[in-house]
C-alpha positions in Angstrom: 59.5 41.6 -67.4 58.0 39.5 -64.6 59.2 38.3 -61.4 59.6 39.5 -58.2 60.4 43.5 -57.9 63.7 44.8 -56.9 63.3 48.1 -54.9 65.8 50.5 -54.0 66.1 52.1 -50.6 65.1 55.1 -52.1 61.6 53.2 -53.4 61.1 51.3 -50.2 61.4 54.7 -48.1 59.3 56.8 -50.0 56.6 54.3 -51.1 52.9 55.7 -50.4 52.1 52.2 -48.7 55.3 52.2 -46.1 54.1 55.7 -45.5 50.9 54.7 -44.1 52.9 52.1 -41.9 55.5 54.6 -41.0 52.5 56.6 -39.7 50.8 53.3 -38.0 54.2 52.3 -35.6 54.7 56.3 -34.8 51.7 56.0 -33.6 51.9 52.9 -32.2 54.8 54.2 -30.3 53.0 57.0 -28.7 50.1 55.2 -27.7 52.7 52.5 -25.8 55.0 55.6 -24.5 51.4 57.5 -23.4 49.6 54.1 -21.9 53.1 53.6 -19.5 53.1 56.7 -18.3 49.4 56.9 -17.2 48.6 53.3 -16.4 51.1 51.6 -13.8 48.7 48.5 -14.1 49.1 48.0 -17.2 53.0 47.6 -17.6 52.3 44.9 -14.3 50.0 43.3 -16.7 52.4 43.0 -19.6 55.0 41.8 -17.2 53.0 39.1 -15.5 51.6 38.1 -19.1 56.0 37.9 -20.9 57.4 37.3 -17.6 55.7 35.5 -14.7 57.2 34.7 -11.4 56.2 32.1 -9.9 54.7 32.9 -6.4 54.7 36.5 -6.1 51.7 36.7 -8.7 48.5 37.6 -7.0 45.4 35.2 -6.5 43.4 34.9 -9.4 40.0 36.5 -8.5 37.5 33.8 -8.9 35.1 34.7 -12.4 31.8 36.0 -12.4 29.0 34.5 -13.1 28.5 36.4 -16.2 25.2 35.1 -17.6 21.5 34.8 -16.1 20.1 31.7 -15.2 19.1 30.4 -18.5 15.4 31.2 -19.4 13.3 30.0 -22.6 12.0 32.4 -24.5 9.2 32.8 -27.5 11.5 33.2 -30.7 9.3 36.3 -31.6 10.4 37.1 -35.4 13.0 34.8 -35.7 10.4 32.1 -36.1 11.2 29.6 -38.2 14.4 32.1 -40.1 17.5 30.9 -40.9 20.4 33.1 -38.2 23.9 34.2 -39.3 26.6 36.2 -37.0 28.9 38.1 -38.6 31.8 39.8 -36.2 34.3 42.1 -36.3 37.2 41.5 -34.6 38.2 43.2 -31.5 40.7 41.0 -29.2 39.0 39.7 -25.2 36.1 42.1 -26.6 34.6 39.4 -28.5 33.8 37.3 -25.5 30.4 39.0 -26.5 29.9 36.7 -28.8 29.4 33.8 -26.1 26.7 36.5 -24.5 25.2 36.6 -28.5 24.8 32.7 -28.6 23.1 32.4 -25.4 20.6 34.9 -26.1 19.5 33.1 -29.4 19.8 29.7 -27.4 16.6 31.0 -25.0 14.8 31.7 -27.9 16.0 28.1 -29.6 17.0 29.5 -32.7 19.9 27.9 -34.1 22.7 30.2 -35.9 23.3 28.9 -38.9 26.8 30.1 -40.1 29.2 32.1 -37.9 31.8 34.6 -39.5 33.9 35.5 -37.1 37.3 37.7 -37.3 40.7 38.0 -35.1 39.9 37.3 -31.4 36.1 36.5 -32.3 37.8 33.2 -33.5 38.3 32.1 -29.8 35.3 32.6 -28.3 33.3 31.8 -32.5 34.7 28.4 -33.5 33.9 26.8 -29.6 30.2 27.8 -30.1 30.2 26.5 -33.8 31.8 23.1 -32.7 28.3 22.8 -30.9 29.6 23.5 -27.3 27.3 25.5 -25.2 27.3 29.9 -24.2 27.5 28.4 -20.9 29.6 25.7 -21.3 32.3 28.1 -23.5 31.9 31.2 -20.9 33.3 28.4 -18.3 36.0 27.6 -20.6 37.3 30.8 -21.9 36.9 32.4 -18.3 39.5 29.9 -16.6 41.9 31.0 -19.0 45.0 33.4 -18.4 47.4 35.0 -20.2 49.9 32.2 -19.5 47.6 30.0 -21.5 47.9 32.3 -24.2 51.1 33.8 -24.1 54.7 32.2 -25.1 57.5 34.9 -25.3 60.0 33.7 -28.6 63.2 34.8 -25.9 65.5 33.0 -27.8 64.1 34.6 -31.1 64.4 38.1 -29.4 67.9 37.6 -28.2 69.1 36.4 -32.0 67.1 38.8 -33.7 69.9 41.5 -33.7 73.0 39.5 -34.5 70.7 38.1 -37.5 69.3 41.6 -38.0 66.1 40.6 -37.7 66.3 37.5 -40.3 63.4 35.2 -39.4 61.8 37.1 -36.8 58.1 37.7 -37.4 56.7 37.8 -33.9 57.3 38.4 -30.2 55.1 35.4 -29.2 54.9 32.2 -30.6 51.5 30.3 -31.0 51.9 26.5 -30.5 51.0 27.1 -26.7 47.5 29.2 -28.5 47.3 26.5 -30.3 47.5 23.7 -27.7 45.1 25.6 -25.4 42.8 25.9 -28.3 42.9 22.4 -28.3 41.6 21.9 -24.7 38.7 24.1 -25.7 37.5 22.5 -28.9 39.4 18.3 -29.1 40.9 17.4 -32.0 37.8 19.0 -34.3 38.4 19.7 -37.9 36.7 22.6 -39.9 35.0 20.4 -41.7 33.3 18.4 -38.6 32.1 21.6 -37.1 28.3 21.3 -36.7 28.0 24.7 -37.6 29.8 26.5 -40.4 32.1 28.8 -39.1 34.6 30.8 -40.8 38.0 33.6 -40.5 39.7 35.4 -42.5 43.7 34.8 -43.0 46.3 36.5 -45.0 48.7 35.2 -46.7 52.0 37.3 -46.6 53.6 35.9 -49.6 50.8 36.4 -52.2 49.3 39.4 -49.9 45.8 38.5 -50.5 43.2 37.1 -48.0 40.9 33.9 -48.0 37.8 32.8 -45.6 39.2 29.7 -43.3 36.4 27.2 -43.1 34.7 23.9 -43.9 34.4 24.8 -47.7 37.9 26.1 -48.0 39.8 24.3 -45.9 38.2 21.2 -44.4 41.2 19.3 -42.9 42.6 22.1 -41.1 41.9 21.5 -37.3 39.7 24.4 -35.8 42.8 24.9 -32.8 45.4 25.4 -35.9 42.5 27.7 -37.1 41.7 30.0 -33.7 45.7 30.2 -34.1 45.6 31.6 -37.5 42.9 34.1 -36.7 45.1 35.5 -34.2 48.2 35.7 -35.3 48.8 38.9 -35.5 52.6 40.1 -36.4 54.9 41.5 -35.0 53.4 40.2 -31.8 52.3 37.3 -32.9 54.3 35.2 -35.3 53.0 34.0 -38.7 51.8 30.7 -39.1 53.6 28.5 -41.6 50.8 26.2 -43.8 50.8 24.7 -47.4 54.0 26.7 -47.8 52.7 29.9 -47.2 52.9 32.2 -44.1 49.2 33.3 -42.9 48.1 36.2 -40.3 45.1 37.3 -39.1 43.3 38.5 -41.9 41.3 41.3 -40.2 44.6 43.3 -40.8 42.7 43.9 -44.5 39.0 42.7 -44.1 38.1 43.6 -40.3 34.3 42.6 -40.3 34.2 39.8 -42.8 30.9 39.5 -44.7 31.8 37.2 -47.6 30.7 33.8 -46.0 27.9 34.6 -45.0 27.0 35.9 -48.4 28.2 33.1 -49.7 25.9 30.4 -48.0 24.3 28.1 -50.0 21.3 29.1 -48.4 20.8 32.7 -47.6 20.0 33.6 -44.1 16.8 35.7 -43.4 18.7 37.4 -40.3 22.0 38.6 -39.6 23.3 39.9 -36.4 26.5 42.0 -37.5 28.8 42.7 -34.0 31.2 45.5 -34.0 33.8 45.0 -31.6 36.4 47.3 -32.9 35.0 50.3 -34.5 33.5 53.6 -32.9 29.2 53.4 -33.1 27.6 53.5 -36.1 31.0 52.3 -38.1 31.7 55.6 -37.5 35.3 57.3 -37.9 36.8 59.0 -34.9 36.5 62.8 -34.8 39.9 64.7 -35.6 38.0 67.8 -36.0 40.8 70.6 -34.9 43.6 68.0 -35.8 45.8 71.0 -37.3 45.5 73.0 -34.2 46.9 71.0 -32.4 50.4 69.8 -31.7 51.8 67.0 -34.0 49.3 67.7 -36.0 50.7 65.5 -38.7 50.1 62.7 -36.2 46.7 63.2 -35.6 46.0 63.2 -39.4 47.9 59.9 -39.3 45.5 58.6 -37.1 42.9 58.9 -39.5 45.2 57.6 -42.4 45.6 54.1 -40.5 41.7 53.8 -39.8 40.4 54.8 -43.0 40.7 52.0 -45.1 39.6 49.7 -42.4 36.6 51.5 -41.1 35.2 52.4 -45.0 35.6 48.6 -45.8 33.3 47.8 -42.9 31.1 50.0 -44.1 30.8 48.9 -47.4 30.5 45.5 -46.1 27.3 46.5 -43.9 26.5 48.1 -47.0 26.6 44.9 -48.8 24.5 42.5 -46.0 21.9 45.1 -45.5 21.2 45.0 -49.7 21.5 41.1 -49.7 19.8 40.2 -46.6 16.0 41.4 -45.3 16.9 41.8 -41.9 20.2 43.1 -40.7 21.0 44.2 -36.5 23.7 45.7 -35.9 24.9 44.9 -31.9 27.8 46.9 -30.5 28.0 45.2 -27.3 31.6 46.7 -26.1 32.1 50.8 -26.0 35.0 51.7 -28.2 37.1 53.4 -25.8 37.6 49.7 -24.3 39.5 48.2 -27.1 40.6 51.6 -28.8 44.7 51.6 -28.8 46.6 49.6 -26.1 43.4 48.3 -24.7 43.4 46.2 -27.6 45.6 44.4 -26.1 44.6 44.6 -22.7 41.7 42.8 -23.2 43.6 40.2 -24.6 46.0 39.7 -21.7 43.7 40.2 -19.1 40.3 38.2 -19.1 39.3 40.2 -16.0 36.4 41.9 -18.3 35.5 39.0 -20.2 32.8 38.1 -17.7 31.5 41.8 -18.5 31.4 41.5 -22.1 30.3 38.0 -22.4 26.8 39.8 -20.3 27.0 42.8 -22.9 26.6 40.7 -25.4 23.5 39.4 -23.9 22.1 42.2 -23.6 22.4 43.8 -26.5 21.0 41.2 -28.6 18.2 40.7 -26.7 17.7 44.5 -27.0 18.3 44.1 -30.5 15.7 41.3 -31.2 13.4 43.1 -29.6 13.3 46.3 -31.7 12.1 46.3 -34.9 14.3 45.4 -38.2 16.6 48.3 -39.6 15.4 50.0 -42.5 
């Protein structure tokens, strides 16, 4: 018989995939409960970001200049090769990418097809709709939280007399959207000078496709950015063609498809890893069962493990496909690793920082020699 499933509560509870999620909000939970009790600034930095008062927030400090003055450079190797970036996602970590971009710009090499993932989209799609490093660095550094941040209250205040019908997300994305808008005009994927691309999910078929000027040339690139990021239950679903899509770096974290699937092959591939420890590797439990919760700290490894083997078998896959593959890991993991996810999303204090990691890491990268 076909048709949609009817599950018991019995099913629903002891299903081996709500396991795994069971797992992911306990530790969500004590990752949150751990972060407030250690980091007073960061509870201030949630608050400012959901709930702003209007004259007792403090100055913004003004940005820092977070690139060198710009300085042509011999292209070296990349002479006359055909570029692609493929990034991970990563949240405010992916201002690197800017840093990226202006290192191939001194060396005039063009990239020719970005594939970008989660918060890569924000800082990606600018540079493929032909603006500038420096001209995006300005753009993305005068944002705040406010610009990206709209709290659903009245969805939160209905969402227990409705028990929970119709609530996917804590912040709503038309005011992403809108400032997404100021950063790239009224550009649609398929105008984009440069082929750029995201992966979204789509919550009522649960499977993901690559957002981009192939797939989906009239969708505007700010409705794009806004799909890349949302990211339930913070950030609600976005309703298109009569689905609900997400950020699809909740299955495919470092997206490698459209870049394999250029027309024209690149030569070159930079690959960033914003979200995972060096090397793709997995964090170290070793002693896990020693210590206490010790069901917890295998759940830790549960939630990665899919995530982290994928990216690995997508590295796997350019490496084998394309001559010369570089991996750059601009950001150290501990920055982004639990609630600093979302830190660096809120708080585009370090942006400046990453955007001149970035740099340097790819020009440290095109000057070594190509990976075996």
């Amino acid at each position: 018989m076909h048709g949609r499933v009817r599950w018991t509560p019995v099913d629903a509870a002891t299903d081996i995939f709500r396991v795994k999620q069971y797992f992911g909000v306990a530790l969500e939970l004590r990752e949150w409960a751990r972060t407030v009790r250690t980091d007073a600034g960061f509870v201030d930095l949630v608050r400012r970001a959901v709930l702003p008062l209007p004259g007792w927030e403090p100055p913004r400090a003004p940005a820092v200049a977070p690139l060198p003055a710009f300085r042509s450079r011999a292209p070296g190797r990349l002479a006359g090769k055909r570029v692609a970036v493929a990034s991970s996602g990563g949240s405010g970590a992916l201002a690197s990418l800017v840093g990226v971009a202006r290192a191939l710009e001194e060396t005039r090499t063009p990239v020719s097809c970005w594939s970008l993932c989660s918060g890569g989209a924000l800082f990606g799609f600018p540079l493929a709709a032909g603006r500038s490093a420096d001209e995006v660095a300005e753009l993305v550094l005068g944002l705040t939280a406010r610009d990206l941040v709209d709290v659903d209250w009245g969805g939160l205040a209905r969402a227990p007399m409705r028990v929970g019908r119709g609530f996917t997300g804590v912040v709503r994305g038309e005011r992403i959207e809108e400032t997404c808008r100021r950063l790239v005009g009224d550009l649609t994927l398929g105008d984009l000078p440069v082929p750029a691309y995201a992966p979204i999910w789509n919550v009522e078929e649960n499977r993901v496709e690559y957002l981009g000027p192939r797939t989906y040339p009239q969708v505007s690139v700010a409705k794009a950015i806004r799909m890349a990021l949302a990211l339930p239950p913070v950030f609600e679903p976005v309703a298109f063609g009569g689905y609900h899509w997400c950020d699809g770096g909740i299955v495919d974290i470092l997206p490698v498809h459209p870049v394999l699937d250029m027309e024209s092959p690149p030569d070159v591939v930079l690959a960033v890893n914003g979200f995972h420890p060096p090397s793709l590797r997995g964090e170290d439990a070793t002693g896990w069962d020693d210590q206490s919760l010790s069901i917890l700290q295998l759940a830790g490894q549960v939630r990665s493990s899919q995530h982290v083997q994928l990216a690995r078998e997508n590295l796997a896959r350019l490496r084998a496909a394309v001559p010369d593959v570089r991996l750059i890991e601009p950001v150290p993991y501990d920055v982004v690793r639990g609630t600093g996810f979302y830190r660096q999303f809120l708080d585009p204090t370090d942006w400046p920082m990453f955007i001149r990691a970035g740099y340097d890491a790819t020009r440290a990268a095109l000057r070594s020699r190509p990976e075996p």
